[in-house]
N, C-alpha and C positions, 0 to 999 in steps of 0.2 A: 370166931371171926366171920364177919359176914362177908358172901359169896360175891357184891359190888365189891369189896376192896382187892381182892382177887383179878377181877374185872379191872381193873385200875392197873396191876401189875401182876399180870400173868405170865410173866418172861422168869419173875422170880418165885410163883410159885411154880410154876413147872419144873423150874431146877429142883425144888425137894421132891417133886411128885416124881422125877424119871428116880429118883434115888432111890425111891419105896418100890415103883412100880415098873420092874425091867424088862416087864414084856410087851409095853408098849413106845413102839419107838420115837424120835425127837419128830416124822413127819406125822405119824398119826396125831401128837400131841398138837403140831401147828393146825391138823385138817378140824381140830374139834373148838378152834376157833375163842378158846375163853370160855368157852355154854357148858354149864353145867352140866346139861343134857346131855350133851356131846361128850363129857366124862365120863358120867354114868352109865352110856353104850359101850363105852370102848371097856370099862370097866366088865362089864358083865361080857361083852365078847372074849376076852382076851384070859379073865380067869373064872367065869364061872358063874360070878353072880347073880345074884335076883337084883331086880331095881333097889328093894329098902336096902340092902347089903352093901351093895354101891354106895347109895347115897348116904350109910353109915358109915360106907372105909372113909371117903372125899369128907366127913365133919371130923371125923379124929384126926384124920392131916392138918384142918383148919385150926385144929384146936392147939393143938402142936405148935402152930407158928407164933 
């Protein structure tokens, strides 16, 4: 799934993303705005990750949908 359709409806992806990922809460998910970018920091602050890492949890969620 590409990352504009996302962009389009980020209200309903966030709902499966808070599902997966419980350590980031409903405000950090509004402050990261839809941006990608802004996933993949909160991503790597909150568990760990390296940037690819990130950006390979955030495609298997896409892919999922």
């Amino acid at each position: 799934m590409a990352w504009n359709r996302i962009d389009q409806d980020y209200s309903g992806f966030k709902g499966q993303a808070l599902s997966q990922w419980h350590e980031i809460t409903g405000e950090e998910w509004d402050r990261a705005e839809g941006r990608r970018e802004n996933l993949e920091r909160l991503l790597q602050e909150k568990y760990g990750h390296d940037r690819q890492e990130a950006g390979e949890r955030i495609e298997a969620l896409l892919d999922r949908l």
